[in-house]
C-alpha positions as CSV (number, residue, x, y, z in Angstrom):
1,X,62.9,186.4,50.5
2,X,60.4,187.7,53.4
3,X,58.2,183.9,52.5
4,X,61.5,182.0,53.4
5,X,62.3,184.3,56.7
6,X,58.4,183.3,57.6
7,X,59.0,179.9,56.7
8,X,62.0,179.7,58.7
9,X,60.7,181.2,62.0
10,X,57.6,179.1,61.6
11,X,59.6,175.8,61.8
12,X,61.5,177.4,65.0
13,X,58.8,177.9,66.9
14,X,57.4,174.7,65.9
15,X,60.1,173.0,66.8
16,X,60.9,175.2,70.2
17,X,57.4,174.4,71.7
18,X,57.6,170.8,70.8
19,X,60.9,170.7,72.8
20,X,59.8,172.4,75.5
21,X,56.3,170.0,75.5
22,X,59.0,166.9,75.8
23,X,60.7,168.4,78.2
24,X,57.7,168.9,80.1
25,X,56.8,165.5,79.5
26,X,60.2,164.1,80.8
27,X,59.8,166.5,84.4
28,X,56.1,164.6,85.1
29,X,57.8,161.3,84.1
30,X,60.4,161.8,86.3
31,X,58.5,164.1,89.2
32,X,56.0,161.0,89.5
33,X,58.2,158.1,89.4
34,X,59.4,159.6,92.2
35,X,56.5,160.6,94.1
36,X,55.1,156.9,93.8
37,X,55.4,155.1,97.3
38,X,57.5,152.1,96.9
39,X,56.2,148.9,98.3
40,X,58.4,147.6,100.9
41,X,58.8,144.2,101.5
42,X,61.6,142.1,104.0
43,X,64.3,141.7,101.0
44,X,64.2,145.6,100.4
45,X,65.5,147.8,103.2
46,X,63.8,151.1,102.3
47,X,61.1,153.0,104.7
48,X,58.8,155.2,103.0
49,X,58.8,157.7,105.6
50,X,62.8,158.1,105.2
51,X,62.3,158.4,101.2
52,X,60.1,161.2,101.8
53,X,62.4,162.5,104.0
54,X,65.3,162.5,101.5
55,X,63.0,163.6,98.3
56,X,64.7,166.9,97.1
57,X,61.9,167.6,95.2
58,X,60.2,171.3,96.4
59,X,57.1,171.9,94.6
60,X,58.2,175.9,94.4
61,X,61.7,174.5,93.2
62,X,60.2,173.1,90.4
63,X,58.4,176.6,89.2
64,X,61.2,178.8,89.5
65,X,63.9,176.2,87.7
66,X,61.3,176.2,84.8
67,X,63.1,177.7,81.7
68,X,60.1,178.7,80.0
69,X,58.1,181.4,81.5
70,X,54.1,181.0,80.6
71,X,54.0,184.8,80.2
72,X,57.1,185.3,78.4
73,X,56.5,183.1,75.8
74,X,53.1,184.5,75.1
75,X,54.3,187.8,74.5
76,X,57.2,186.7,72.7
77,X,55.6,184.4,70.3
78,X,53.8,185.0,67.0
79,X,51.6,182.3,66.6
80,X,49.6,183.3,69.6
81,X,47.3,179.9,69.3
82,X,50.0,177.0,69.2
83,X,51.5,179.2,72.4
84,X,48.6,179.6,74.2
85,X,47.9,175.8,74.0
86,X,51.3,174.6,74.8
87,X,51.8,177.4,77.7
88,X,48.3,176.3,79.5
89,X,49.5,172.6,79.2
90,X,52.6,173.2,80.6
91,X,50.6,175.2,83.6
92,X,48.3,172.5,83.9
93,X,51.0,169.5,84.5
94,X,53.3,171.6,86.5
95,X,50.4,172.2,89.4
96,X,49.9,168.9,89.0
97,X,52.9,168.0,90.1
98,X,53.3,170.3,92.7
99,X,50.3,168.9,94.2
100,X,51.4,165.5,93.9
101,X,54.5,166.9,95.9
102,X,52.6,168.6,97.8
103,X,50.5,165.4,98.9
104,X,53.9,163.3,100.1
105,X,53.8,164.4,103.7
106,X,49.9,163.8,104.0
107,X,51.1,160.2,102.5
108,X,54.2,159.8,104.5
109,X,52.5,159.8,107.3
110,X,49.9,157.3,106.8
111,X,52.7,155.0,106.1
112,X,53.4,154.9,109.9
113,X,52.2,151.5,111.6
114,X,50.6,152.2,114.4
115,X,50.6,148.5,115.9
116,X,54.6,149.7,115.9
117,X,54.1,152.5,118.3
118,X,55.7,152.3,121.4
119,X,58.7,151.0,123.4
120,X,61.2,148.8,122.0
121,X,64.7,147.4,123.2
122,X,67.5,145.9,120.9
123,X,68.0,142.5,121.9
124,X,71.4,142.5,121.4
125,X,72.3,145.6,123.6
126,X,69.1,146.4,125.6
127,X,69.4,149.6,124.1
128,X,65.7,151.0,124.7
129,X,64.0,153.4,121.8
130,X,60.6,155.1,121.6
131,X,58.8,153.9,118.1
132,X,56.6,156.8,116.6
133,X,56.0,158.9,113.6
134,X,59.7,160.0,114.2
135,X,61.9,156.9,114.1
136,X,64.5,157.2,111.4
137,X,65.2,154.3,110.9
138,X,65.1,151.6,108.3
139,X,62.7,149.3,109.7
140,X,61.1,145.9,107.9
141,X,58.2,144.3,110.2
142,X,58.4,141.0,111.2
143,X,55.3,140.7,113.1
144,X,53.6,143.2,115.7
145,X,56.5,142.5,118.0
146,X,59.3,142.3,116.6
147,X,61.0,144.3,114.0
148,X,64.4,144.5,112.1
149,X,66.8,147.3,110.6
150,X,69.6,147.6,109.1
151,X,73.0,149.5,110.4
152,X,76.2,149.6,108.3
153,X,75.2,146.1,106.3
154,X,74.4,144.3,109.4
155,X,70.7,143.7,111.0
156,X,69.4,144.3,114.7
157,X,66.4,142.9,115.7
158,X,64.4,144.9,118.1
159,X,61.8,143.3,120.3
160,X,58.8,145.3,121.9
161,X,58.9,146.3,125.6
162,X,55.4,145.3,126.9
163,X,52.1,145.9,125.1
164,X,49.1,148.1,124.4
165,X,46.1,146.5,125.9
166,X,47.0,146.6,130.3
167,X,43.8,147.1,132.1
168,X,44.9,149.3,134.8
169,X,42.5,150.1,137.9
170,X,42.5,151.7,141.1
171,X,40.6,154.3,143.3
172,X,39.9,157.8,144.5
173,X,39.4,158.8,148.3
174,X,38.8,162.2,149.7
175,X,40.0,164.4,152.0
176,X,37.3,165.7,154.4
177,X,38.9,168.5,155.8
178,X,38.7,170.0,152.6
179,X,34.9,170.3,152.6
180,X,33.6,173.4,154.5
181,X,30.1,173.7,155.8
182,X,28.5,175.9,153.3
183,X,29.5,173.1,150.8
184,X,28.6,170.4,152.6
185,X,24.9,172.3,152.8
186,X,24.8,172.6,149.1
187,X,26.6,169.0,148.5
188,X,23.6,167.6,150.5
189,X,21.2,168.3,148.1
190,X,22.4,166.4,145.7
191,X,22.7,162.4,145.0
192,X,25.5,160.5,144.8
193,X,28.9,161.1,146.1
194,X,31.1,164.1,145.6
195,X,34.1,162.0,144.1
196,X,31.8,159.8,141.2
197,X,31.6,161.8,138.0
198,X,35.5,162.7,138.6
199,X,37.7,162.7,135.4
200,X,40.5,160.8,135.8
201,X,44.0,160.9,133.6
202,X,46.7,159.2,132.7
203,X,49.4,161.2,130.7
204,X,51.9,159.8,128.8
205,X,55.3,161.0,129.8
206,X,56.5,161.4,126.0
207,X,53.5,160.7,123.5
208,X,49.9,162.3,123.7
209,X,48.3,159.5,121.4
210,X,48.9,157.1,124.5
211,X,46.6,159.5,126.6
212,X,43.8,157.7,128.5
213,X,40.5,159.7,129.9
214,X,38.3,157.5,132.1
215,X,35.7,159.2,134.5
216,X,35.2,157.5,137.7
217,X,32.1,156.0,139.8
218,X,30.8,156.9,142.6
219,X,33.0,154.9,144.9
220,X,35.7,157.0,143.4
221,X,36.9,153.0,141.3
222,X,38.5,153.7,138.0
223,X,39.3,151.3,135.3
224,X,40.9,152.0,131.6
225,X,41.7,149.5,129.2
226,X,44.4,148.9,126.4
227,X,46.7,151.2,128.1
228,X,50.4,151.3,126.6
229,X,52.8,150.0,128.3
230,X,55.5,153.3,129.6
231,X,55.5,155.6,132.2
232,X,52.5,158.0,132.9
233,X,51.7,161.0,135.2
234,X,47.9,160.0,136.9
235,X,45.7,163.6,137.3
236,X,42.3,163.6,138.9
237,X,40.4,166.9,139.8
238,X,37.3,167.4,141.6
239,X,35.2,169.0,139.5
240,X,34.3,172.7,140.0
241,X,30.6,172.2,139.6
242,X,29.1,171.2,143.0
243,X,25.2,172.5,142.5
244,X,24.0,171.5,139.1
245,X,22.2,175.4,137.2
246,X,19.4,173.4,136.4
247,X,18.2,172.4,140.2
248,X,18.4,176.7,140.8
249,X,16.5,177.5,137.4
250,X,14.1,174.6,138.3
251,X,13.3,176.1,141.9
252,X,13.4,179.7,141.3
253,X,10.1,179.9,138.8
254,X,8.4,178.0,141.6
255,X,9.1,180.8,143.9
256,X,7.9,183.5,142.0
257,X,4.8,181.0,141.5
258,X,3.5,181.1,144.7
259,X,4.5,184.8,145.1
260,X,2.4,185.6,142.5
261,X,-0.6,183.7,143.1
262,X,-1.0,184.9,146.6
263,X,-0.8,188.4,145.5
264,X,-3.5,187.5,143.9
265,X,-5.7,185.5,145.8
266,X,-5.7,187.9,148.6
267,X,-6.3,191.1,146.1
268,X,-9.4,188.6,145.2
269,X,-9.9,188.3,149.3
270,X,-9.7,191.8,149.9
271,X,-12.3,193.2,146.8
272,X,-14.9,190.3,148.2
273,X,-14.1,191.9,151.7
274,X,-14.9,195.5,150.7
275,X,-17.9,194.8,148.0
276,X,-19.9,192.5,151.2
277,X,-19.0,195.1,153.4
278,X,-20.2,198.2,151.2
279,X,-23.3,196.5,150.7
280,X,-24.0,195.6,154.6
281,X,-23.5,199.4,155.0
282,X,-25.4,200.4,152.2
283,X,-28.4,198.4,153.1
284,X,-28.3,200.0,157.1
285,X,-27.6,203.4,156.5
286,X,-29.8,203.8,153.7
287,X,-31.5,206.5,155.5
288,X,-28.4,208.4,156.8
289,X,-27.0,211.2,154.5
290,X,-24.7,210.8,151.2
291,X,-21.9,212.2,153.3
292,X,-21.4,209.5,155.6
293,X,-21.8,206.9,153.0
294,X,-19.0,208.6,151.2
295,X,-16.8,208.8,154.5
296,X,-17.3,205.3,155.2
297,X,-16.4,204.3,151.3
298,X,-13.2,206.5,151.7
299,X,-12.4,204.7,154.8
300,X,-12.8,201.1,153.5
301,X,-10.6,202.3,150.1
302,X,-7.7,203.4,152.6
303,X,-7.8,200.3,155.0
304,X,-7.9,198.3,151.6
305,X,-5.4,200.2,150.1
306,X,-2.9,199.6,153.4
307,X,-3.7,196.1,153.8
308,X,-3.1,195.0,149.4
309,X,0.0,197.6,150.5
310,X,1.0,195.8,153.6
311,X,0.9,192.5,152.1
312,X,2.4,193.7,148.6
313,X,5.3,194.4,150.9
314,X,5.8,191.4,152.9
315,X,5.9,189.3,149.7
316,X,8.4,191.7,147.9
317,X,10.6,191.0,151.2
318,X,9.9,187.5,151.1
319,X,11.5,187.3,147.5
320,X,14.5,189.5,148.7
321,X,14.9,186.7,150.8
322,X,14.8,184.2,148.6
323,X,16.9,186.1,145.9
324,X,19.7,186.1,148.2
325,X,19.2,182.3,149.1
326,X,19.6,181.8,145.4
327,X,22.6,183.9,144.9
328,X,24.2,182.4,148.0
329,X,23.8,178.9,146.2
330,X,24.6,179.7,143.3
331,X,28.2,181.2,144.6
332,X,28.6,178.2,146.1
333,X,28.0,176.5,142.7
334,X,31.6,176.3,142.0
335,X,34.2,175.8,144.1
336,X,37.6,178.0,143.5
337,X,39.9,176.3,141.4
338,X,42.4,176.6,144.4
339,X,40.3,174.8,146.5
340,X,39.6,171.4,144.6
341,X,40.8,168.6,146.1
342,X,43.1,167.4,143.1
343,X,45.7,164.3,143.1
344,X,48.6,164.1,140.7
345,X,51.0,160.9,141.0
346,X,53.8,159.4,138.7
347,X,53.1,155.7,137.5
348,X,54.5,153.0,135.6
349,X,52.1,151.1,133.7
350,X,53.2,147.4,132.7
351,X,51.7,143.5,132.1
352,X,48.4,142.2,131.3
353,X,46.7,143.7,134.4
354,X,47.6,146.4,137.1
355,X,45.9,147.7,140.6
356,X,47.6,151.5,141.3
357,X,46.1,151.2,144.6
358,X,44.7,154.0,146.2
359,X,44.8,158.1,145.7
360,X,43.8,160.8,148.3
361,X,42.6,163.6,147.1
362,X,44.1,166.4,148.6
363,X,43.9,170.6,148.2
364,X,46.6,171.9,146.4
365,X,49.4,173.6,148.8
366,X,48.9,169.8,150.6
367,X,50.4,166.5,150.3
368,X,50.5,163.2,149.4
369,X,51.8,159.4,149.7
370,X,52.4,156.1,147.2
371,X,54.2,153.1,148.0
372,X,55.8,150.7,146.7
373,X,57.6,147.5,147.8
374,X,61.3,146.7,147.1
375,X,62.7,142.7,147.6
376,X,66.1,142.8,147.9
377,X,67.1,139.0,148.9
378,X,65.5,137.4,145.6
379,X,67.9,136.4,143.6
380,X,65.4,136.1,140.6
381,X,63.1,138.8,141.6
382,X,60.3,136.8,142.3
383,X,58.3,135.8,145.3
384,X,57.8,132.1,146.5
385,X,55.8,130.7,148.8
386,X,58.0,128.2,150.2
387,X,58.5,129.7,153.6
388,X,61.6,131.6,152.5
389,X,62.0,135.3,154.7
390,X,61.5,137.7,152.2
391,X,63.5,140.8,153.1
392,X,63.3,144.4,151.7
393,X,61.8,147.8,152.3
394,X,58.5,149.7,152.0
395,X,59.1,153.0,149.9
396,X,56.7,156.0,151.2
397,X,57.2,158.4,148.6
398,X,55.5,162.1,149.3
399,X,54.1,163.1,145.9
400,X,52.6,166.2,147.2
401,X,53.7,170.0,147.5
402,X,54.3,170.0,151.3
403,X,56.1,168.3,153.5
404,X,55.2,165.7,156.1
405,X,55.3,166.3,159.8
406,X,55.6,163.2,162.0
407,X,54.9,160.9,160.1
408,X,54.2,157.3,161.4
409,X,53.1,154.0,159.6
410,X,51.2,150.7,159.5
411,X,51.1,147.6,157.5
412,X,48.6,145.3,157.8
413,X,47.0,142.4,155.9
414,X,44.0,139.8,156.5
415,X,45.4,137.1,154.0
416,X,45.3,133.5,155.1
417,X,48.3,133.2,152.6
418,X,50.8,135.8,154.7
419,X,52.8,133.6,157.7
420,X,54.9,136.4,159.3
421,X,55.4,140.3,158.4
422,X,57.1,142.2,160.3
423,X,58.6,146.6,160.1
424,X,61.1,148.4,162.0
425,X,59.4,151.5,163.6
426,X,60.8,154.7,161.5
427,X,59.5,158.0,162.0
428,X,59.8,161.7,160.6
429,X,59.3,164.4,158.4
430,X,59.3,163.9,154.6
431,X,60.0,166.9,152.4
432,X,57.6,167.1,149.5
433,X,59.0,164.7,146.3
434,X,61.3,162.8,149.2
435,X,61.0,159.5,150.3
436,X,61.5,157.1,153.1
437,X,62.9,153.7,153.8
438,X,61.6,151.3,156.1
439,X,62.9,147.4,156.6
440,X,60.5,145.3,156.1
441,X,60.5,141.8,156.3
442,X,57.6,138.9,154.8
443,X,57.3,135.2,153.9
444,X,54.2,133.2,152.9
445,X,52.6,129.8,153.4
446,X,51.9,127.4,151.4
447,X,49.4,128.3,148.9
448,X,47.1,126.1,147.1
449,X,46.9,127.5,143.5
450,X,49.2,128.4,141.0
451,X,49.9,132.2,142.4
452,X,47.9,134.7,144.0
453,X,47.5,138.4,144.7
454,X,48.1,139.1,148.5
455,X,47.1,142.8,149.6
456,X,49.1,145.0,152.3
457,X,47.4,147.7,153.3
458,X,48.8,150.9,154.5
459,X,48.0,153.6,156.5
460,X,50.1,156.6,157.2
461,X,49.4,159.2,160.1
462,X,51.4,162.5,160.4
463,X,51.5,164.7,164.1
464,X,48.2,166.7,163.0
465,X,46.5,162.8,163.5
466,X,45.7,163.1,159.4
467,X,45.7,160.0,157.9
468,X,46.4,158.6,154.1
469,X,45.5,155.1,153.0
470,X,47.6,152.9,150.1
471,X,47.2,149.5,149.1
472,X,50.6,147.3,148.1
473,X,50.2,144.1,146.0
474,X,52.3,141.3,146.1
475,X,52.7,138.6,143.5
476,X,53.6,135.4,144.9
477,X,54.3,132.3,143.4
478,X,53.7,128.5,144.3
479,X,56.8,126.9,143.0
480,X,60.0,127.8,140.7
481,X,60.9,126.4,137.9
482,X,64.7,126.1,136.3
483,X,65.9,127.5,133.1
484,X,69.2,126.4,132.0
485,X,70.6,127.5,129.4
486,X,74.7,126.5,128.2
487,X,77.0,127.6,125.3
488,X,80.2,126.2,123.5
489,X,82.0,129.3,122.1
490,X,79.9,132.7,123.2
491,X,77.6,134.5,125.2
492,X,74.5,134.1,124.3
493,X,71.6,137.6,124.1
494,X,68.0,137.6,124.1
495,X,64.7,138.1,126.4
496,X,62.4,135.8,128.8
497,X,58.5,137.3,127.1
498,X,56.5,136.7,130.0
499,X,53.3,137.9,130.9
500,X,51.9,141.6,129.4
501,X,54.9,140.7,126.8
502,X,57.6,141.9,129.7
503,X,61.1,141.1,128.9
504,X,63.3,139.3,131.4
505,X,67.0,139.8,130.1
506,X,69.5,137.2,129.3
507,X,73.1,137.8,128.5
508,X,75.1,134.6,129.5
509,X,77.4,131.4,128.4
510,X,76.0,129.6,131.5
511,X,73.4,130.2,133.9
512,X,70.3,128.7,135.8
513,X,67.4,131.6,135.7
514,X,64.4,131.0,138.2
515,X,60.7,131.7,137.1
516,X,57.4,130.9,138.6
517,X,56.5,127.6,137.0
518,X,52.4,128.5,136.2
519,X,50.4,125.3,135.2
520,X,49.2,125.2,131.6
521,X,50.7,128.1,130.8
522,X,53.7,129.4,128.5
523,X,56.6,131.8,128.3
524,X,58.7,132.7,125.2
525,X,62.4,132.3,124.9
526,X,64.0,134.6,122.0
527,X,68.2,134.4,121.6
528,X,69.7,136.7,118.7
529,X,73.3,137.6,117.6
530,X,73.8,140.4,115.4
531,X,77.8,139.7,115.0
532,X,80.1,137.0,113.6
533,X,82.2,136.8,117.0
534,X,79.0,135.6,118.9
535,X,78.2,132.5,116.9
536,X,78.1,129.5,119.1
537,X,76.3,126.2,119.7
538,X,73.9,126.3,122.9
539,X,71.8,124.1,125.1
540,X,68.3,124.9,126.6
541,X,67.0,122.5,129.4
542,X,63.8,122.8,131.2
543,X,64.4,122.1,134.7
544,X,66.5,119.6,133.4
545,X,70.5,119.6,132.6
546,X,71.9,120.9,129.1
547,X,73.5,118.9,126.5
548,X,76.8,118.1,126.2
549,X,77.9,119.8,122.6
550,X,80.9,117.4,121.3
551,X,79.1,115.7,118.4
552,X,76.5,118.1,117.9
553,X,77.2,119.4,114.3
554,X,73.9,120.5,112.9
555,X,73.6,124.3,112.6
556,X,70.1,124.5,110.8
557,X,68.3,122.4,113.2
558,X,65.0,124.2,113.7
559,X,65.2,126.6,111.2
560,X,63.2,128.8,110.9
561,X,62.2,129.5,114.3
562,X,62.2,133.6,113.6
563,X,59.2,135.0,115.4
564,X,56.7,133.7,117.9
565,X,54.5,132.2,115.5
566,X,57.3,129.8,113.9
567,X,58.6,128.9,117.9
568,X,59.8,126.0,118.4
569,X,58.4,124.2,121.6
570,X,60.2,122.7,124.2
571,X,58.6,121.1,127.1
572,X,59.5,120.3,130.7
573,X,62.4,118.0,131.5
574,X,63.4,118.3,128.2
575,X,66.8,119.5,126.4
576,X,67.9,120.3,123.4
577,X,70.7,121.5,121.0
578,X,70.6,124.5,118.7
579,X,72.9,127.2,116.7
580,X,73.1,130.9,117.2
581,X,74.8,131.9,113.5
582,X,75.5,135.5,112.5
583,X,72.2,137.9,112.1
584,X,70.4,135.1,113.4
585,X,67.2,135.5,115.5
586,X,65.6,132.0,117.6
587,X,62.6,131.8,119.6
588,X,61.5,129.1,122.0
589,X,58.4,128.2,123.4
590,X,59.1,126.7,127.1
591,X,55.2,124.8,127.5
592,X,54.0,124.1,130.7
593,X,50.6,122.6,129.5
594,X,51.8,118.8,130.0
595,X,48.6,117.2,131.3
596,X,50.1,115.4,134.1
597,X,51.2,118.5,135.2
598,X,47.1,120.1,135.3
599,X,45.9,119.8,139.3
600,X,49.6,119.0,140.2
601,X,49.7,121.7,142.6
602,X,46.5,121.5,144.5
603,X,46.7,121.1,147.2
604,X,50.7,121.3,146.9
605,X,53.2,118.5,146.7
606,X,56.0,118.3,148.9
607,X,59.0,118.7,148.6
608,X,59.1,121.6,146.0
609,X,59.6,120.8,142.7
């Protein structure tokens, strides 16, 4: 009877730890099926960072839901062997998958593209969004610029805002007053200018990875490249360190040098003295008693004695001297942190290419001026040089920390290109992070290129005769062209891409838009509808007149046409027909590379095109 009960309770515990081994089994099975990234592709809407996201899988979870307890089942079971085995299996496979879970955020977020990062708009609402490690949404990758997700079974395309490679440059100026003379004393003994060397930064208003550190020369020019297009806070400080430690530590041995070796060379002086003059005596007074010999020995020890002591001293005071010439330097070695002339100014960084203009530096209880130039009788936004008055205003924005007293300005400009520009006089006092308005008025002659870059330079005086100094770049254009664009049934949404990937927004059934026409180059035309109510048959003409739509029938024509690289080209004085169905995306290339058109311009035809 006790061999069956032994039999019995064998088979159990057999058949228990072989259970609880499958079970194991089916956990690991199932843990890493799930923990294995899915590939995504653009006919499966799944992102892997939201996956991770909604994985309910806690590696601590995991152990305290085990039903077998390693410990337990040792001291509970007989057959200590098979249960040593199968409880250090069991140990072994769950740490692994808890480090496999453990891994998934490490994983997740090396899923991130980082050609993704940055600012987007949805082309069917202009709704603009910020792309990093934290977007949660669903998103498949068309190309580097454009993307699509998915929102209650229907897809949004979203286009990116600008790019990631704008050179931006500009310059640092001082602010003399700042310097005092002990300063300048020290500042003289160095090379270069105080304002090369600086650090300058740009700070990204939301995301540190688009941080930019350049250090500038010593003309105070700076220059970064493949800067993010968004909006960034500018910081330069003048650095604390005015005397380098090494020109002090370099000089000081020197001193004690010299101090030392004419110690030295007069002891030696003095002991030839006394010896030639012992011996003169000596040799005389041979004849006169031992006394007076020792007398006259005594006296030459004393006078020696008072002269090594004499001298001794005036080199000791000579050092003081020096000591506290060394300590005054080195004081002046760095400059309080609420004295460095320091500039901090709000910009927005945007196209292939950007001049910031000038930056005073200035202390920091002082102030500060940008500005910036407003059209406001340009229907298209753009500057011509057709003769046309330009009118607007100049924008003098006080970026400092105090305000401006009495302020007065000036605009002035030596290009050949500017035919009148004119101001109306406005004074006064601008609180610190105010601004002020002046009219200003501008037209240009007739250039002979494609477009150029004019200067206006700027210079603002306040009642203490101070003065600040700002450069203001205008972009003007030779000629216009005409986009024209019709539809049949709906609006129609989308972007003009033009340079530095800057998107010009369309939202119309019928409109002419006005761009500079640039020889030999080419801007990108991208329509989209996300909804069945917006399909509609459209017309595009380059400065040309749209089509007419009553027997156009053919809704697939130039399909597919859905990202820059499959664009389909249309050239100037030419129209054409095309479909906008639902979910659909179309892009356009509008060339302006026809070869008669090359040289056109120069000198310019007239009239205008």
């Amino acid at each position: 009877m006790k061999n069956i009960l032994l039999v019995a309770l064998f088979i159990t515990i057999f058949n228990g730890c072989g259970g609880a081994e499958e079970d194991t089994k089916k956990e690991i099975a199932s843990d890493t099926e799930k923990t294995v990234p899915k590939i995504v592709d653009e006919e499966e809407n799944i992102f892997p960072i939201q996956n991770v996201e909604e994985e309910n899988i806690s590696p601590t979870q995991n152990v305290e839901d085990e039903n077998i307890s390693p410990i337990q089942n040792v001291e509970d079971e007989t057959n200590d062997s098979i249960v040593a085995e199968d409880t250090q299996e069991k140990i072994e496979n769950l740490n692994i998958i808890k480090e496999m879970v453990a891994e998934k955020e490490v994983v997740a977020e090396s899923f991130f593209d980082e050609s993704l990062r940055g600012e987007w708009i949805y082309i069917h609402n202009n709704t603009k969004v910020y792309i990093d490690e934290n977007f949660n949404e669903n998103i498949i990758k068309v190309d580097d610029k454009l993307i699509q997700v998915e929102k209650d079974g229907t897809s949004y395309y979203l286009m990116r805002q600008g790019t990631n490679h704008t050179v931006v440059k500009g310059n640092l100026y001082e602010e003399s007053s700042t310097i005092n003379k002990s300063i300048a004393r020290v500042q003289s003994r160095l090379a270069g200018h105080r304002i090369g060397g600086m650090k300058v930064i740009l700070k990204h208003y939301t995301d540190k990875k688009n941080d930019k550190e350049e250090i500038a020369d010593e003309t105070g020019k700076f220059k970064f490249q493949n800067v993010q297009t968004g909006r960034y806070t500018l910081v330069a400080t003048q650095p604390k360190r005015i005397v380098p430690k090494k020109v002090l530590e370099e000089e000081k041995p020197t001193i004690v040098d010299e101090k030392e070796t004419t110690i030295e060379e007069k002891n030696d002086t003095l002991k030839d003295e006394q010896e030639t003059i012992i011996e003169e005596k000596n040799d005389t007074l041979k004849d006169e008693q031992e006394t007076i010999i020792e007398e006259k020995n005594n006296t030459l020890k004393d006078e020696q004695e008072t002269i090594i002591e004499e001298k001794n001293n005036t080199l000791k005071d000579e050092e003081q001297i020096i000591e506290k010439e060394n300590n005054i330097i080195s004081e002046e070695e760095i400059v309080e942190e609420d004295e460095n002339p320091t500039v901090e100014a709000d910009v927005y960084i945007h196209g292939e290419e950007i001049t910031l203009g000038g930056f005073k530096l200035v202390s920091d209880d002082g102030y500060n001026y940008k500005t910036e130039f407003v059209i406001e009788n340009s229907d298209s936004g753009y500057l011509f040089a057709n003769q046309t008055i330009y009118r607007g205003k100049m924008i003098i924005n006080n970026i400092g920390n105090k305000e401006g007293t009495g302020l007065n300005y000036t605009f002035t400009s030596d290009s050949p290109y500017i035919q009148t520009m004119n101001n109306d006089i406005v004074l006064g006092t601008i609180e610190a992070g105010q601004s002020k308005e002046i009219p200003f008025s501008i037209s240009f002659n007739i250039l002979d290129k494609n477009s150029v870059n004019i200067p206006l330079e700027v210079k603002i005086k306040d009642a203490n005769n101070n003065e600040w100094f700002d450069t203001v770049f205008l972009q003007v254009y030779q000629t216009p062209m005409y986009l024209n664009i019709a539809t049949k049934e709906a609006n129609v949404k989308g972007y003009i891409i033009e340079d530095g990937h800057n998107l010009k927004k369309i939202d119309t059934s019928g409109i002419s838009i006005i761009l500079p026409y640039k020889v030999g180059e080419k801007y990108f035309l991208v329509l989209t509808n996300p909804s069945i109510n917006n399909e509609t048959p459209y017309s595009i003409g380059i400065d040309t007149d749209t089509l007419d739509f009553s027997t156009f029938q053919n809704t697939g024509i130039y399909e597919p046409n859905n990202s820059e690289s499959e664009a389909t080209t249309i050239k100037m004085n030419e129209s054409i027909l095309s479909y906008l169905h639902k979910g659909d995306i179309d892009y356009f290339i509008i060339d302006m590379t026809n070869m008669e058109d090359i040289g056109k311009f120069s000198p310019p035809q007239m009239p205008f095109r």
